[in-house]
N, C-alpha and C positions, 0 to 999 in steps of 0.2 A: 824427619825428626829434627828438634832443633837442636842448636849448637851446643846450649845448657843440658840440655836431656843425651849428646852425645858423651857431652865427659861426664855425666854420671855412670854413663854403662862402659865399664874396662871388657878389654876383650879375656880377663880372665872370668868375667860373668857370662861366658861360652851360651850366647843366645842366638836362639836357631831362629825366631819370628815372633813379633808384634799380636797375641792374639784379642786383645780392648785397650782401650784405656789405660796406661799405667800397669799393665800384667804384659810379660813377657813368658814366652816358653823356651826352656834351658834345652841347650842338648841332649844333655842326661833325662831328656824328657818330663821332669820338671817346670813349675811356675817358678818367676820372679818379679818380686811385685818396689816398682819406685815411682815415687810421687814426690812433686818437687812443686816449690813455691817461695815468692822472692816476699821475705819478712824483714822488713828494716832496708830497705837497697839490697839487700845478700842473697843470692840463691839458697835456700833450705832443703836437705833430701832426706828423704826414709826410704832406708831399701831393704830389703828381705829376700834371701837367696832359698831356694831348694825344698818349697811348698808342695807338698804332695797333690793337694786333690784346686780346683778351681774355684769352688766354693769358701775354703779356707783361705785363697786369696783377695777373694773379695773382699770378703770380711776385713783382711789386712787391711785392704787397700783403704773400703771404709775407715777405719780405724788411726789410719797415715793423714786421709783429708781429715780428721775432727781435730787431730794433733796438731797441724799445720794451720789449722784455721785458728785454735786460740790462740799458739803461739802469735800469730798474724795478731790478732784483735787484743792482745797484750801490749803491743809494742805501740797500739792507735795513740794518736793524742785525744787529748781530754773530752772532744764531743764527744767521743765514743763512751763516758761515765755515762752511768743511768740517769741520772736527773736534768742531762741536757740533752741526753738522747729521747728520753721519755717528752720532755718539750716540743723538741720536731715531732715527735712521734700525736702530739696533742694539733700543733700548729696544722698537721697533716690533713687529722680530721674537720679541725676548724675553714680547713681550705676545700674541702669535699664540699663539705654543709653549704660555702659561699657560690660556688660553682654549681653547684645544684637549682640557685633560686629561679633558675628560668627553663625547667624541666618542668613535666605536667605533675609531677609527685616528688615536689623539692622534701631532701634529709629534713629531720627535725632536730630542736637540739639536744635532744635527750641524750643521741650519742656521746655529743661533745661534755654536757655536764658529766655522763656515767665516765668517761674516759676520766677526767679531773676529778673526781673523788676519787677513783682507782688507785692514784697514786697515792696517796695518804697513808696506805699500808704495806707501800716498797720506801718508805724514807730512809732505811734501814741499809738499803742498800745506794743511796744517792752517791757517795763518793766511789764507789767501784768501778772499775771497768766491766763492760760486758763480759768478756770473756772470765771476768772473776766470779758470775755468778750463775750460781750450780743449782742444779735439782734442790739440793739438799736447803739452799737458802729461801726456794719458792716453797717447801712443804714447812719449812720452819715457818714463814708467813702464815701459811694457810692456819696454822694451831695454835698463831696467839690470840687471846681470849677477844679484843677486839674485832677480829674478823671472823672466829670460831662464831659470834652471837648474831652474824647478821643471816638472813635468813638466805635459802638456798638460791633462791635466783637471783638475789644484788650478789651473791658470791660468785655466782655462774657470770654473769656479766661483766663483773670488773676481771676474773680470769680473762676471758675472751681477749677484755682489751689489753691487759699485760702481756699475752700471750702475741699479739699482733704487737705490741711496743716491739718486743723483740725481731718480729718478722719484718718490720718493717724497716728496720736498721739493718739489720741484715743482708736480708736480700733472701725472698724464696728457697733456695738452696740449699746456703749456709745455717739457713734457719732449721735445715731437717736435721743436722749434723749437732748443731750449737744451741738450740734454742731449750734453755733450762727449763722453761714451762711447755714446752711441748710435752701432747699426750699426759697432762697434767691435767687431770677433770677434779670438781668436785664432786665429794659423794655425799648422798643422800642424809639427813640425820633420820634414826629408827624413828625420833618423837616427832618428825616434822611431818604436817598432815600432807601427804599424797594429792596428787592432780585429780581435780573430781568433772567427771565427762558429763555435760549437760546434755540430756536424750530429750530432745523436744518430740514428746510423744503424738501418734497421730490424730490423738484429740483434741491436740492443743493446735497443730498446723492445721489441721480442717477448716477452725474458726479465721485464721489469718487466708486462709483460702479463700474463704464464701467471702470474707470482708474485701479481699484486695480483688475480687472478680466479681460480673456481671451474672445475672443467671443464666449465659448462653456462654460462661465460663471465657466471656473478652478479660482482659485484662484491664484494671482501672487505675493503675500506672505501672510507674515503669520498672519497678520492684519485682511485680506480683510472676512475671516469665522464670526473673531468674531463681527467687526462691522456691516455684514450683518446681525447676528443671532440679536445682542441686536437692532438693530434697528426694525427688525420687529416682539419683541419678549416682548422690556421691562423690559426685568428681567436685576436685579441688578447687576454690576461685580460679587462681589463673591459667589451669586446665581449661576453665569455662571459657575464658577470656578470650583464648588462642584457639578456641575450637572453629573450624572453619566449616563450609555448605559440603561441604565436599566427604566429612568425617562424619557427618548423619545420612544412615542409610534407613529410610525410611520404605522402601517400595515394597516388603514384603509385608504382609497382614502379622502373620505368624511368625517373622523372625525380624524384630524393627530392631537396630541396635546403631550404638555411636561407638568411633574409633578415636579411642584417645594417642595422640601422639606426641603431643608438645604442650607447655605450660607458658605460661608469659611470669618473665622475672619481673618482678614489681621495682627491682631496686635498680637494676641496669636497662629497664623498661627494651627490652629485648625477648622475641619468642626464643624458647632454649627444649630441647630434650624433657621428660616429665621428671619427676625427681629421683624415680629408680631409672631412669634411662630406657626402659621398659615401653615398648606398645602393648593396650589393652586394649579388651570389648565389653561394654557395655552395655547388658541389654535393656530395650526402652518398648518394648512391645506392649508393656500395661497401657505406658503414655503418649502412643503412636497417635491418636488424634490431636491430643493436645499440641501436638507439633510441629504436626500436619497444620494444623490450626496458624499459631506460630510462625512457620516459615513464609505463608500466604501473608502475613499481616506486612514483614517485615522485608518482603523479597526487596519492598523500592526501596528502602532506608538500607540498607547492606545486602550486598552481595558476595561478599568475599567471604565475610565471619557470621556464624550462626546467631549469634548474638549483636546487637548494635552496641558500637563505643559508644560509653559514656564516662562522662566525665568524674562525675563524682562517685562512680564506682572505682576509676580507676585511681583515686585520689585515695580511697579506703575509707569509703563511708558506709562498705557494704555491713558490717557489724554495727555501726547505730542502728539501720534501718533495720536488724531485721530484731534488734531490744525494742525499738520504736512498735512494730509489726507485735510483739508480744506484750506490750504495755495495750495497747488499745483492746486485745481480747481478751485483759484482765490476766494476764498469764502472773501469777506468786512465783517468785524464784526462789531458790533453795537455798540454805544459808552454811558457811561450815563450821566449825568447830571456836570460830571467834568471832562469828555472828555479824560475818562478811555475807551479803547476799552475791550468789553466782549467776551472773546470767551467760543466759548462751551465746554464742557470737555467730558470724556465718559458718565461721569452722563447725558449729553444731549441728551445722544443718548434714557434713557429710557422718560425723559421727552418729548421727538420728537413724542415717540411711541402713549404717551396719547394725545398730539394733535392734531395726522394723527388721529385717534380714534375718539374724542370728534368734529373732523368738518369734519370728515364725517359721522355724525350723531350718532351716536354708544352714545346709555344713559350713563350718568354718573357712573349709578350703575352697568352696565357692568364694566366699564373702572376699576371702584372702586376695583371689585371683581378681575379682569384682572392683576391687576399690584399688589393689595397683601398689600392696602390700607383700614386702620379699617373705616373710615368715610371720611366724603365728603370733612373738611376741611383740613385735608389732602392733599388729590386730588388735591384741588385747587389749591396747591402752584407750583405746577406743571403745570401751565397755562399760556401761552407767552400772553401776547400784541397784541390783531389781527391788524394788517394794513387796511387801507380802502379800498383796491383791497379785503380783503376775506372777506366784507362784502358785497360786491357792487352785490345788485340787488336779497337782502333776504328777501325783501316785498315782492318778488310773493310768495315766501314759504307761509305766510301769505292766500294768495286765498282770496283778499277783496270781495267783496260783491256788484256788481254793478245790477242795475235795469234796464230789459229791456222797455226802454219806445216808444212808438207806437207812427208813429208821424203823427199830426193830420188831 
């Protein structure tokens, strides 16, 4: 115990043992909760005697560190105002974006522009100190009329990055405690049009099939493997990426399937966990030949990954290619409500998979389990618009109930 934390505890505070951080257990079998921190040169303490339960000390103690921390970030000099903190906080990402140029998938500068108009609409708060600004002055932002009018994801975005100004001054921690836009999302407007899921139907990929393949179904570049695999497979780009020889189990006729375990981060170009953390199976038994096929073609060019690196896949050029792949077989995209056409990107191709799945009958809680989804709502987002042709004539599914009557 140090010497400061000794003279905060008198022995009239009859403490029998140390049991976390800053909680002590009394004699009287009681908690005692002090937290101490040096603000301005000074030793600072909050202490609390004769707390009944352990969870109520927590909380205290909680409560001690968010006190102590603004008092702390009250007393900072003036970097600590928002508008030269938000500076570093700009310089920071301009220094990412620099440092990236000689990675195989250098940042863009999109970041750095969305971070710099972000600030336009905390000017409000430039002269404050960090710790002067509250919840109350980020929702007050969020409802003036300039920011209320811009649509839902330039609003999502510059949160993000206010939300990270903070964290980044801060520091991780403090930021759980202090951070006034934390757990501060935007929500939805009722009139703003919803995410529209592009289902590249099997009609449509057939044609970019027979086109991108030979008639002994070779491949005729280097496209045509991956878009056939995710389309009838679902799994995610960098799921595919990081799949290795090892996670395809091809040896049984009857039960072919791949094991998903790992995803490849695109931004810290590192294999990591899938994104629910989650191991899956996926079964691939329709397209056991084709794979079969596949692995022979590819054994000499990789051994380790099921798929061969490539460069301009990993660079993210896999969403041109597969608008490009739906341009040449004439594919119309759909347009929405302000006569934006939508097309699909590679991500369509796993949302495709779950709705070849779900309408041809296949439960949800398969699909769920299939594509590597915690729950249903989930799922769901993942769900196109049915047209009136794929419902046309799902009352006989139904089997009404008709009476044979005998006639007289």
């Amino acid at each position: 115990m140090s010497e400061e934390k000794e003279k905060s505890i008198s022995h009239h505070d009859m403490v029998k043992e140390k049991l976390e951080e800053n909680i002590f257990r009394m004699a009287n079998g009681r908690f005692m909760v002090v937290v101490q921190k040096r603000i301005n040169g000074k030793i600072k303490t909050k202490k609390k005697r004769n707390i009944k339960l352990i969870q109520e000390a927590r909380q205290i103690r909680k409560g001690f560190i968010y006190q102590l921390s603004q008092d702390d970030l009250k007393h900072r000099d003036g970097q600590f105002k928002w508008d030269v903190a938000y500076k570093k906080y700009v310089s920071h990402i301009r220094q990412k974006i620099d440092d990236s140029q000689t990675s195989h998938k250098p940042m863009g500068e999109g970041s750095f522009e969305t971070a710099i108009a972000a600030y336009k609409y905390t000017k409000q708060w430039e002269k404050l100190f960090i710790g002067q600004i509250s919840p109350s002055h980020v929702h007050s932002m969020m409802n003036r009329p300039e920011f209320k009018c811009l649509t839902y994801g330039v609003k999502k975005h510059y949160m993000r990055h206010i939300r990270l100004a903070f964290k980044f001054i801060m520091g991780p921690m403090a930021s759980l405690y202090l951070n006034p836009a934390h757990n501060v999302y935007i929500p939805r407007n009722k009139d703003e049009e919803p995410h529209q899921v592009q289902w590249i139907r099997p009609e449509v990929m057939e044609k970019i099939i027979d086109l991108y393949h030979d008639k002994d179904m070779n491949p005729l570049n280097k496209w045509a493997s991956l878009f056939y695999f995710a389309y009838y497979t679902g799994m995610r780009s960098g799921e595919i990426f990081s799949l290795t020889a090892d996670d395809v189990h091809l040896e049984n006729p009857e039960n072919s399937y791949v094991v998903v375990k790992t995803t490849y981060n695109w931004k810290t170009e590192k294999i990591t966990p899938t994104k629910s953390g989650q191991q899956r199976v996926v079964d691939v038994t329709a397209i056991r030949k084709y794979l079969l096929a596949h692995r022979l073609r590819t054994k000499a060019v990789e051994k380790e990954f099921f798929f061969p690196r490539d460069r301009e896949w990993k660079s993210g050029k896999a969403a041109q290619a597969v608008r490009a792949a739906l341009k040449e077989v004439g594919y119309t995209p759909e347009k929405n409500a302000k006569g934006k056409e939508l097309w699909p990107n590679f991500h369509s191709l796993r949302a495709s998979y779950i709705m070849n799945l779900l309408t041809a009958g296949v439960p949800h809680l398969t699909v769920q389990q299939l594509v590597g989804h915690a729950d249903y709502a989930t799922l769901k987002h993942y769900t196109a618009k049915l047209k009136p042709e794929d419902i046309k004539g799902v009352s006989h599914k139904l089997r009404p109930h008709t009476k044979n009557r005998k006639s007289g």
